[in-house]
C-alpha positions in Angstrom: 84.9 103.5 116.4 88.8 102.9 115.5 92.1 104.2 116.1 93.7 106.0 112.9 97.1 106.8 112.3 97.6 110.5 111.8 100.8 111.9 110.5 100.5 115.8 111.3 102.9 118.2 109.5 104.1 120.9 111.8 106.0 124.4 110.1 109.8 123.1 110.4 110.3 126.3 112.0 108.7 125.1 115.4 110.2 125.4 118.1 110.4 122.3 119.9 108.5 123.4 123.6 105.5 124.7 120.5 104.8 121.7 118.6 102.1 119.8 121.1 100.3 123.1 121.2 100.7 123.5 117.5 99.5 119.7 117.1 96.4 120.8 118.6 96.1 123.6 116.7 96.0 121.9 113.8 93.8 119.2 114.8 91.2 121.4 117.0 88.9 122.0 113.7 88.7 118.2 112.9 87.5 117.9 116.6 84.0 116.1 117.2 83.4 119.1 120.0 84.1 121.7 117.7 81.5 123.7 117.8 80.8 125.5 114.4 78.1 128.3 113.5 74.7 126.7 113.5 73.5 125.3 109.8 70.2 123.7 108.9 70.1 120.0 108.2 67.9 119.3 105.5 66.0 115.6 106.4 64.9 113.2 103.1 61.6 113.4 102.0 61.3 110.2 101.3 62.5 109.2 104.9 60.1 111.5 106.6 57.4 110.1 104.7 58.4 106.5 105.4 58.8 107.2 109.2 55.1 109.3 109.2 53.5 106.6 107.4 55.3 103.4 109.3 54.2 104.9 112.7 51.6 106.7 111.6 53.0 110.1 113.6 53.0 113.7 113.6 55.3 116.4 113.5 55.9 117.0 117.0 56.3 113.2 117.2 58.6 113.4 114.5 60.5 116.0 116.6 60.6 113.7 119.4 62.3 110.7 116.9 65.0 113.0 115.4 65.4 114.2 119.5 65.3 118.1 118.4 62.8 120.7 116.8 62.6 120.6 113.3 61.7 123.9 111.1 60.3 124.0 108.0 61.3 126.5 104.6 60.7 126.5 101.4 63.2 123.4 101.1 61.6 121.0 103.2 62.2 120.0 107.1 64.7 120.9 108.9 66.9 120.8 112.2 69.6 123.1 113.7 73.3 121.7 114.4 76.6 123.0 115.6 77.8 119.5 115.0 81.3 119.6 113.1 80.6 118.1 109.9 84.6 118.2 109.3 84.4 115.8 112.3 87.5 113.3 112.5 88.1 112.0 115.6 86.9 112.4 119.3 89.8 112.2 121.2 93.8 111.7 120.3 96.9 111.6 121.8 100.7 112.1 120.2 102.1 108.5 119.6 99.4 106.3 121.3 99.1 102.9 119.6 101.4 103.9 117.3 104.2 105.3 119.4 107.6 105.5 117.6 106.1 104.3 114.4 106.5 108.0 112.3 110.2 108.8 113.6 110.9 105.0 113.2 111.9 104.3 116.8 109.2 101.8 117.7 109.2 100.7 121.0 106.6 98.2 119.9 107.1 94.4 118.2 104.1 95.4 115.6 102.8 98.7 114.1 99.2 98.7 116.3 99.3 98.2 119.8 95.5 98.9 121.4 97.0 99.0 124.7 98.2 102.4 125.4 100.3 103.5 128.4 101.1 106.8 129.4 104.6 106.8 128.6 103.5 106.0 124.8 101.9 109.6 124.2 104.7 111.8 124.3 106.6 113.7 121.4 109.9 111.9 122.7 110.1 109.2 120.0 107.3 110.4 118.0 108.1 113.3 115.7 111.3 113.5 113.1 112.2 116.3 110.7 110.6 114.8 107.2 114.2 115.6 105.5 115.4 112.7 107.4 112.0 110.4 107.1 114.0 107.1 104.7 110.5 105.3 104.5 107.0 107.2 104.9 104.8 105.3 107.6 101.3 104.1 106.4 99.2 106.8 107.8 95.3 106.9 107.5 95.5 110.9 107.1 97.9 113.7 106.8 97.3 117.3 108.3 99.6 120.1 106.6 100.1 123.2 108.5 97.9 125.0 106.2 95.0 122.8 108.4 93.7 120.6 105.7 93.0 117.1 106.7 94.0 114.9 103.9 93.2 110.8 103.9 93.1 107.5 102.6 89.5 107.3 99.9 87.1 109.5 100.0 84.5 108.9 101.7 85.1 109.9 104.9 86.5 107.4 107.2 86.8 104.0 106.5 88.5 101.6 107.5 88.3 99.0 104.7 89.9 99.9 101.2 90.8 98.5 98.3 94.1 98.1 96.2 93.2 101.3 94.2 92.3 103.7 97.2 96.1 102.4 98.6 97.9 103.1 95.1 96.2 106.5 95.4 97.2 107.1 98.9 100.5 106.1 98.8 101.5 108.7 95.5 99.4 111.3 97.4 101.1 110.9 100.7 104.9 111.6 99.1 103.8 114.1 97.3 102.4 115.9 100.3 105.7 114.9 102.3 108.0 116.4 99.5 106.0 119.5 99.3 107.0 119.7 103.3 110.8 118.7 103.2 111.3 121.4 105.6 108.7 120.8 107.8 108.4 118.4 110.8 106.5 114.7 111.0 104.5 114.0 114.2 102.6 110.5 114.6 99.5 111.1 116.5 96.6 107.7 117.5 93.6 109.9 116.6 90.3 107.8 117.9 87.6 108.2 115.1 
């Protein structure tokens, strides 16, 4: 588990006492506790047989490993989730770690602090209208206001990548900050 830097783009039509609710708007389906409609999860073949064969179980001990019921259909085994599979983060909070860092008014010597005090999660300090953004913060992940979660690679998130994934960040990242000119930047310490 890490701290990300999230740049969240809020409609530059905003008012100012609506952008924390609309921050959370935006990042409420990217939410660990979101709860979505329930969908089967398909387990490997190949790992069920391994597990059967390795401890020699059955299927309502194999129930009791994976910690739920599993089904079975004409695909194979299966469990129920409402787990969000667009999962992101588990808990966040405007500025945090990185408080001043997206309007450029830092109130820290570095760009990561891991100590986070209260007075560091507020909007004061921590959004800017992207018209007047001179240099685009390394952010881990965009959110537009459309509500699509845009990040560095892509494989989901990690927190190691090469030269390559960065190039192909940094291009994406303007052109998803010119396509919002209008719009409003808001730095947000999202806990993955």
């Amino acid at each position: 588990m890490a701290h990300i830097f999230v740049g969240v783009i809020v409609p530059g039509s905003t008012a100012f006492e609506n952008v924390e609710d609309t921050v959370k708007r935006q990042l409420e389906p990217f939410g660990d506790d979101w709860k979505v409609e329930p969908y089967k999860v398909y387990l490997d073949k190949e790992e069920i047989s391994n597990i059967a064969k390795d401890h020699n179980i059955s299927q309502k001990e194999l129930e009791k490993w994976y910690g739920r019921p599993l089904a079975l259909d004409e695909r194979g085994s299966y469990y129920s989730s409402t787990y969000n599979s667009q999962a992101k983060w588990d808990y966040w909070c405007i500025g945090g770690s990185w408080d001043g860092v997206a309007s450029k008014m830092s109130r820290h010597n570095n760009d990561y602090r891991a100590d986070i005090e209260l007075g560091h999660c507020s909007l004061k300090g921590n959004m800017i209208r992207i018209a007047q953004v001179e240099t685009i913060p390394q952010f881990f992940a965009l959110v537009t206001p459309d509500i699509h979660w845009y990040e560095i690679g892509s494989e989901g998130v990690k927190l190691e990548c090469g030269e390559q994934d960065r190039s192909e960040w940094e291009i994406k990242t303007q052109q998803i900050i010119e396509t919002h000119r209008n719009d409003i930047l808001v730095g947000i310490d999202c806990h993955s």
